[in-house]
Every structure is written in C-alpha cells, then in structure tokens.
C-alpha positions as CSV (number, residue, x, y, z in Angstrom):
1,X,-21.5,59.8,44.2
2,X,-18.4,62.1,43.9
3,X,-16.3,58.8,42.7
4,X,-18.8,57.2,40.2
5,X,-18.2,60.7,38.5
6,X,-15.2,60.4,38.5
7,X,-15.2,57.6,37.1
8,X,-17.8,58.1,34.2
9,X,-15.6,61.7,33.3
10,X,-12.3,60.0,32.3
11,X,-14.9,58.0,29.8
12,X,-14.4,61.3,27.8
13,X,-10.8,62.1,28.7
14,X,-9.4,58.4,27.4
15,X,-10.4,60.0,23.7
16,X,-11.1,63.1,23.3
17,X,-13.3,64.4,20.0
18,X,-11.0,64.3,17.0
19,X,-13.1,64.3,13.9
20,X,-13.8,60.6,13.3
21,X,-14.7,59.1,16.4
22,X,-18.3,61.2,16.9
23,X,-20.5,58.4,17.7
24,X,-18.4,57.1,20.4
25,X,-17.5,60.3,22.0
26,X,-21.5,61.6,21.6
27,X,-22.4,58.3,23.8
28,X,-19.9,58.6,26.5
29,X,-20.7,62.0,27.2
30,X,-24.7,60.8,27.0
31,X,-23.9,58.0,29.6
32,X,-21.7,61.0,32.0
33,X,-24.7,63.4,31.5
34,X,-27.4,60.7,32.3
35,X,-25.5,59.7,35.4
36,X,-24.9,63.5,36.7
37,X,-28.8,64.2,36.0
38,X,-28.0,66.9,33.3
39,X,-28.5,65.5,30.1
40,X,-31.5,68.2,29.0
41,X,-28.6,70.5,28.6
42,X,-27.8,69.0,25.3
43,X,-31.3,68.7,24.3
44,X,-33.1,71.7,25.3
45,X,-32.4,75.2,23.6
46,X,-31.2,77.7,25.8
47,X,-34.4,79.2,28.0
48,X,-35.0,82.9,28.1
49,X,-34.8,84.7,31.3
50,X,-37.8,84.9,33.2
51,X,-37.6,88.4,34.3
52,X,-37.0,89.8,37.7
53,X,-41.1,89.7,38.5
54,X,-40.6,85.6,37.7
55,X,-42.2,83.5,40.5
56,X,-39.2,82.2,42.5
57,X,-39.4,78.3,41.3
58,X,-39.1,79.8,37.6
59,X,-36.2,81.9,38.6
60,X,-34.6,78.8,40.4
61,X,-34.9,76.6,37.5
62,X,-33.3,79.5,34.8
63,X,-30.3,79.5,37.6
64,X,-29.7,75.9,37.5
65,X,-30.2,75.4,33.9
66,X,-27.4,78.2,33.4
67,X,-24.8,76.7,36.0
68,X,-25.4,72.9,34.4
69,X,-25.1,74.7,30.8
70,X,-21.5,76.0,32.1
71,X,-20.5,73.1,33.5
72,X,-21.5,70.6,30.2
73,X,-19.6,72.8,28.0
74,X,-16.7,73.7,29.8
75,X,-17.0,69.1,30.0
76,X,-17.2,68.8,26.3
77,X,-14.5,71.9,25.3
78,X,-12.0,70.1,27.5
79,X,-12.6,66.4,25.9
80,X,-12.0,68.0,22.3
81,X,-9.1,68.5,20.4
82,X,-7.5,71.9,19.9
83,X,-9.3,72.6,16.8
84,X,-12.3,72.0,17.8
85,X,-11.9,73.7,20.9
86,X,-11.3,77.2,18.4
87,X,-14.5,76.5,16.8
88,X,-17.0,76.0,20.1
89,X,-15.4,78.0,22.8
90,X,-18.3,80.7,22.2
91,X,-21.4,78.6,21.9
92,X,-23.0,77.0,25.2
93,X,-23.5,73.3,25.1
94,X,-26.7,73.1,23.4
95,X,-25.2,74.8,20.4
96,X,-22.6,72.8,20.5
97,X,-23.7,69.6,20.3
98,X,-26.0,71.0,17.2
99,X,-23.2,71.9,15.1
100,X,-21.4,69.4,15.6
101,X,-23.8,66.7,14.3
102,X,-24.2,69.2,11.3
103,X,-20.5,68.6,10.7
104,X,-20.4,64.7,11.3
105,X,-23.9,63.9,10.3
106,X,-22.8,62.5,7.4
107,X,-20.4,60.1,9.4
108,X,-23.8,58.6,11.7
109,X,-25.2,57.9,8.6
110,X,-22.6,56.6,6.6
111,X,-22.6,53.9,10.0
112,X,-26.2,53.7,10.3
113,X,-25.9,52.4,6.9
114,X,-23.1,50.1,7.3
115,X,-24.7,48.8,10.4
116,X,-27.9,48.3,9.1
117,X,-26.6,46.5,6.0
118,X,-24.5,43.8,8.0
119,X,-27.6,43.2,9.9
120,X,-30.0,42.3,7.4
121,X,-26.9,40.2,5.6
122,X,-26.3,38.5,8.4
123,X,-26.7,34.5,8.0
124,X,-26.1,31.5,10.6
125,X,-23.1,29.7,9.3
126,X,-23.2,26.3,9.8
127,X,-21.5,24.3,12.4
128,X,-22.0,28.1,14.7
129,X,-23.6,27.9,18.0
130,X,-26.8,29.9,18.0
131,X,-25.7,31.9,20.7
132,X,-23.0,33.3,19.1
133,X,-24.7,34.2,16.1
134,X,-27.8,35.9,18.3
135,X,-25.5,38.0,20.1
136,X,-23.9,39.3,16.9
137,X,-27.1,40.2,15.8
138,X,-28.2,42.1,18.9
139,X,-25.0,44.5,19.0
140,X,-26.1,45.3,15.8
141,X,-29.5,46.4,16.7
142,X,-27.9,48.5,19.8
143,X,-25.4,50.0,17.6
144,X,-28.9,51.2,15.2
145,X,-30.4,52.3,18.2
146,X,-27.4,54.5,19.3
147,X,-27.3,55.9,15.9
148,X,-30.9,57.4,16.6
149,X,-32.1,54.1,14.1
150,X,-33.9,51.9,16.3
151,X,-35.7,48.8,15.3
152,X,-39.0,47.6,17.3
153,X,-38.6,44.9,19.2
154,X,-41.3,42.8,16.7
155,X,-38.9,43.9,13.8
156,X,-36.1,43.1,15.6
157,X,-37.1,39.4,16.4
158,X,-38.2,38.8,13.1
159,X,-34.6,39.7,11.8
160,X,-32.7,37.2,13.7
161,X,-35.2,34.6,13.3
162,X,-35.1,35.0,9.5
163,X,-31.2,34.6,9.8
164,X,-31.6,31.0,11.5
165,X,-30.3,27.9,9.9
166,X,-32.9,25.4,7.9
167,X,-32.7,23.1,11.5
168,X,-34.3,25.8,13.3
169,X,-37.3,26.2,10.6
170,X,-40.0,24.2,12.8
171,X,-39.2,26.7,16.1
172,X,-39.8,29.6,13.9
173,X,-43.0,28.1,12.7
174,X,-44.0,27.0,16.0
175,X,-43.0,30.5,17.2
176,X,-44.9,32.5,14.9
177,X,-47.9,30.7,14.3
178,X,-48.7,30.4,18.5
179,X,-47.6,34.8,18.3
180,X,-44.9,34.3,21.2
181,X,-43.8,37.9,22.8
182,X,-40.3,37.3,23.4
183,X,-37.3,40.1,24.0
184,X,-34.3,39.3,22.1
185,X,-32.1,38.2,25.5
186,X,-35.6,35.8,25.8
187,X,-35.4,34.9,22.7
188,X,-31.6,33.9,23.2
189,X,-32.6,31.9,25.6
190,X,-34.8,30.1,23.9
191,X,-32.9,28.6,20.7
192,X,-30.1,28.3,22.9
193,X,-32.8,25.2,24.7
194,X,-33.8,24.2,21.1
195,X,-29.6,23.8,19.8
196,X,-29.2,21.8,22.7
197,X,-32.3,19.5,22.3
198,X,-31.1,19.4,18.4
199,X,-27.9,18.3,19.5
200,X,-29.1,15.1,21.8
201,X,-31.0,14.3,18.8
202,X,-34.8,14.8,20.4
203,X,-36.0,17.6,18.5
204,X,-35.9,16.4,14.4
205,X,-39.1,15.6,13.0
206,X,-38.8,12.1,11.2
207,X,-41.5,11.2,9.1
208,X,-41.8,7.5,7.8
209,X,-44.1,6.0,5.3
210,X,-44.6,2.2,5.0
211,X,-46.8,0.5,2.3
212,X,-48.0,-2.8,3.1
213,X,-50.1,-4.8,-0.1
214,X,-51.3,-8.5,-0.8
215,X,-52.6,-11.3,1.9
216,X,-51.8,-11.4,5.4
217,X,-50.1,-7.9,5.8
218,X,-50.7,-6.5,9.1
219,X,-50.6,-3.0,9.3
220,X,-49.6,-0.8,12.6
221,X,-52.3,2.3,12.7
222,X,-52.1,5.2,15.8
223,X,-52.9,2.4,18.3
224,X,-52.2,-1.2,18.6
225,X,-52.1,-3.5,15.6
226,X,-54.6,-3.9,12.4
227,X,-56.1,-7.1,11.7
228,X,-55.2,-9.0,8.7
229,X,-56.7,-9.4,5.0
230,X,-58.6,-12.3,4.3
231,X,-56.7,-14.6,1.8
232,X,-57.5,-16.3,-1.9
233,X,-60.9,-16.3,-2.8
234,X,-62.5,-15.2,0.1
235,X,-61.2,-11.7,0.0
236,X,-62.8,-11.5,-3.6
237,X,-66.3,-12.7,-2.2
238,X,-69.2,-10.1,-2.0
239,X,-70.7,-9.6,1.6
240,X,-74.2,-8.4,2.5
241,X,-75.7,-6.4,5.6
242,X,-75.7,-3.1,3.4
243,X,-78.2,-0.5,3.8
244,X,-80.3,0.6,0.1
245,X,-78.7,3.6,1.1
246,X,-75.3,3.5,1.5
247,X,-72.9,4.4,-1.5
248,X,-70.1,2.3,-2.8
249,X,-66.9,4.7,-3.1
250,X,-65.4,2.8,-5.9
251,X,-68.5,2.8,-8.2
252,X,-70.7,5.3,-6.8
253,X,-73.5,3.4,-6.7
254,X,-76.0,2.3,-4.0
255,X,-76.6,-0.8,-2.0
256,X,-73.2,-1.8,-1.7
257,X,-69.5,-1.2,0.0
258,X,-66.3,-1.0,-2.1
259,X,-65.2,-4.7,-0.9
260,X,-68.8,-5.6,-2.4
261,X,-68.5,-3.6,-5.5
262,X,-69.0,-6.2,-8.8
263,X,-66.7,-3.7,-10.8
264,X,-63.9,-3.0,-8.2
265,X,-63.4,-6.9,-7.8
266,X,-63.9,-7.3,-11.4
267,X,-60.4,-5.0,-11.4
268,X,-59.4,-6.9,-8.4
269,X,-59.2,-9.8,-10.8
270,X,-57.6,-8.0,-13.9
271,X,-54.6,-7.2,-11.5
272,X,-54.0,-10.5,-10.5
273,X,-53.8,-11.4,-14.3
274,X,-51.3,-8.9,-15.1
275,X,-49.2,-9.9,-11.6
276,X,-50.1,-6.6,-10.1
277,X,-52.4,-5.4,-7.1
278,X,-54.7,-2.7,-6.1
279,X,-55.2,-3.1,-2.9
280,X,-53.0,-0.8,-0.8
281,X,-52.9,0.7,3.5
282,X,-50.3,3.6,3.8
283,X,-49.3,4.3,7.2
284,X,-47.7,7.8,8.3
285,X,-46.1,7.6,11.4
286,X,-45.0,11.2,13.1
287,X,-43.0,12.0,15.6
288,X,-42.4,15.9,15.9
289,X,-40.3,17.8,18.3
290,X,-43.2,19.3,19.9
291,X,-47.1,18.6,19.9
292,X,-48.3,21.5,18.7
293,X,-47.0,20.4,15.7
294,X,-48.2,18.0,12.8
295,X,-47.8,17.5,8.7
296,X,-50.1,17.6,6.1
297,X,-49.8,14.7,3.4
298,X,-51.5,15.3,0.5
299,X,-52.2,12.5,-0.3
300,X,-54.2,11.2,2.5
301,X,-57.5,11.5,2.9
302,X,-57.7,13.1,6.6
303,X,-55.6,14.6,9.0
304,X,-55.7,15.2,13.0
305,X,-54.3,18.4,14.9
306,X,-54.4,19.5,18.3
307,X,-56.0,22.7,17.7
308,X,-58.2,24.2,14.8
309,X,-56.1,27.1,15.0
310,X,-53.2,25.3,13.7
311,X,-55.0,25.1,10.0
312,X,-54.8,28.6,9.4
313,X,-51.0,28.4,8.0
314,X,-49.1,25.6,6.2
315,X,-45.4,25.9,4.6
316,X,-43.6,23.6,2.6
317,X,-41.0,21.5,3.9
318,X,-37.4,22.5,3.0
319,X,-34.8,20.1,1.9
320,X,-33.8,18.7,5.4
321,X,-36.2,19.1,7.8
322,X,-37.6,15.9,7.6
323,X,-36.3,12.6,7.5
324,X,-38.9,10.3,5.1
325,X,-38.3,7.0,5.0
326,X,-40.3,4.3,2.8
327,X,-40.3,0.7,3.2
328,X,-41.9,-1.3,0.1
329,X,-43.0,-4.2,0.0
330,X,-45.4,-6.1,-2.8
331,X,-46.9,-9.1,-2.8
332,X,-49.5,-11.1,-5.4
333,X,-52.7,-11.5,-4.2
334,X,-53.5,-15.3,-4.0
C-alpha cells in the first residue's frame, strides 16, 4: 500500500499547479485522494466540533476528518507553485480547492466548451477505420465528464453513431429501430464486426430490378421459376370459370378477370398497333446484410417483413447505400 502511494503522489509532483494546467492537476490529485480513501476532504466543508459531551464515534470521526484535512493540504500546498502557495497557506483543503475553481473556473469552461464543440463536429473521414474514429470520440466524452459535463450513455451513443459514414447507415437503422443497449467500448466492438464484414464485401445491400415483357418471358419470383405467357392469339382469348362475383381489376366490373376483360384486351390490341406492349412482371430481388432488414418499393403492390414491428419506421435511401441494377428488355407481342 505504502508503494502504490508513492507512486500515485509523484502524479502531482511531475507538475505542480501553475495557473493553466487546473484540470489536469485537479484529476491527479482526485485519482491520489480516491486511492488513499480521503477524497471527502475536498468535498465536504469543514465539520464543527462535536463538543467534549460528543458520543465517542462522533468525536473519532471529527479527529480523523482533521488529521486527513492536514495531510490533503499540506499534499496540495507542496504540489503548487510559490505563488500560489502565498495565497492558500492559511485555508484548509476544503477551502482551497473552492477558491481555486473560483479563479480557474473560467479555464473548465472555456475547455468544456472546446471539448464539447469538437465532439459534436466530429465526422468519419473516409478511408478511416471505425475504430479509430470511435475511440476519438470517447476521449472526448471522458474529457466532458472530467470537466463535471457528463453525457448519458443514450446521448453519448447517439453522438458517435450520428458521426458514422453513409456505409454504416443500415447498422444504425438496424440498431435503433430493434432499441439495442450497448456501452460505447460495446458499441466499439460492434462496428468494428460490421467494417470488417463491409470490407469482405458481405454486408452491402444490392437491390436489382429486372423487367421482363412480350411472349415467352420466364420470370424468376422468391422461389423457383414462373411459367411462361401464352403466345399470339391465344394470350388475347377470353377464358371462363369466373364467379358473378368476382371483379375485374382493370375494368371494375363483375364476372370477369383482367386476362378476360373485353376493354383491357381491346388495349392489348391498340398496343400492338402502335409496336408497344402493356403487359409487364417486375421482379425485386433483395439481398440485405441482415434479415431483419427489408425495402419498401413504392411501386409495388405488397411487401413481406419478418416482423410487424419493423413497419413502424421507414427512411429514405441515401445516395450509396444501395446498388440498383435494371435489366430491360422489350419485346412485341405476337
């Protein structure tokens, strides 16, 4: 025990108080205090004496509050310069420490300041590991928290995942909307995994549209392989086994499908005169980094998640984050 203090003490001798290092010389002597089990000395007013009539364990306490009160501030006159010295050889530790955060007040806030404003301004460069960057970011937020400025860890998560590059955009989504409690070395930990999936090229979403039109087009949907359009005339030929009930969705109209419909092949016809077609499948293949994630398309008519929960948020894709790729192909309809 004797040499750990020892070893914590010459903390405060390497630089003594000078003026403009107050912040670093008010945490060594915080981490020597802690250590030594005396720390109240600086943080609780001098205690009146109890009387000679005191109970006993009163009396003790007053006894070892004074000898501990000697001992801190005889510890913080002899780590100070000359000057200072002058000023604080008559006050007891306690009184110390409060006047001299009077007098450098103004320096822990001009740093709280400083330090605050770096965090919040502080952006993932590109080409940086993540690790780097996170660990920037976090001495930071202990440097806040030594200035009396801490942030809560919810707060403090949020900042660094704000400050994330574009590539990291589905983690954060994924990472809010499932409300993962995460501390910042955790959290660390974490895109350090998702850099490194990035990096083997597992974790981009790719998104990949193909349109298929005219005769004999087959189609891949989730599973297996669609069956082909009939071809010429026979694609254009009304078929029965309708219920009086059912409604055409091209029309409106009962008794009837769309492939039925008088009026949608009537148009079927009008597009082959004009060399165009409007018969069209559109096929969105997926493949996302994880599976609790998906993409809406507005243009399609339904949509499959995993979990209803997942509709409660949507975002809009930034320029980046998904590769779409479109293959066209047209063809007359014979």
């Amino acid at each position: 025990m004797a040499n750990n203090t020892i070893s914590l003490r010459s903390l405060l001798e390497t630089e003594k108080l000078n003026g403009i290092n107050f912040l670093d010389w008010l945490c060594n002597l915080r981490i020597v205090l802690k250590q030594e089990r005396k720390e109240y000395v600086i943080e609780e007013p001098f205690p009146n004496d109890p009387g000679a009539n005191a109970p006993k364990v009163d009396k003790n306490k007053f006894n070892k509050h004074m000898d501990d009160m000697l001992d801190v501030g005889c510890l913080m006159l002899a780590t100070m310069t000359p000057e200072l010295q002058k000023q604080h050889e008559d006050m007891v530790a306690y009184e110390m420490i409060q006047n001299i955060k009077e007098i450098y007040e103004g320096q822990a806030r001009q740093e709280r300041y400083e330090t605050t404003k770096a965090l919040f301004q502080c952006k993932m460069s590109e080409g940086s590991p993540v690790g780097a960057h996170v660990i920037k970011m976090m001495v930071y937020i202990q440097t806040l928290e030594k200035l009396s400025f801490a942030l809560n860890d919810e707060l403090a998560i949020d900042v660094v995942l704000q400050s994330l590059l574009n590539s990291f955009n589905q983690f954060v989504l994924n990472f809010n909307m499932n409300e993962i409690n995460k501390t910042l070395p955790q959290l660390l930990g974490m895109l350090r995994t998702v850099e490194g999936n990035m990096k083997k090229g597992g974790s981009k979403s790719i998104l990949m549209v193909r349109e298929a039109k005219g005769k004999g087009k087959k189609v891949a949907k989730s599973k297996g392989i669609g069956k082909s359009k009939p071809k010429g005339k026979e694609a254009l030929k009304p078929k029965g086994g309708v219920s009086k009930d059912e409604k055409c969705f091209y029309c409106g109209k009962s008794g009837h499908w769309k492939r039925n419909c008088p009026l949608y092949l009537e148009d079927v016809k009008k597009a082959k005169a004009v060399g165009t077609s409007v018969l069209g499948i559109y096929v969105i293949d997926v493949n996302m980094s994880t599976s609790s994630s998906w993409e809406l398309d507005t243009g399609c008519g339904s949509h499959i998640c995993n979990y209803v929960q997942g509709l409660h948020m949507r975002r809009n894709l930034a320029k980046g984050d998904v590769d779409l790729r479109v293959e066209m192909e047209q063809e007359l309809l014979h």
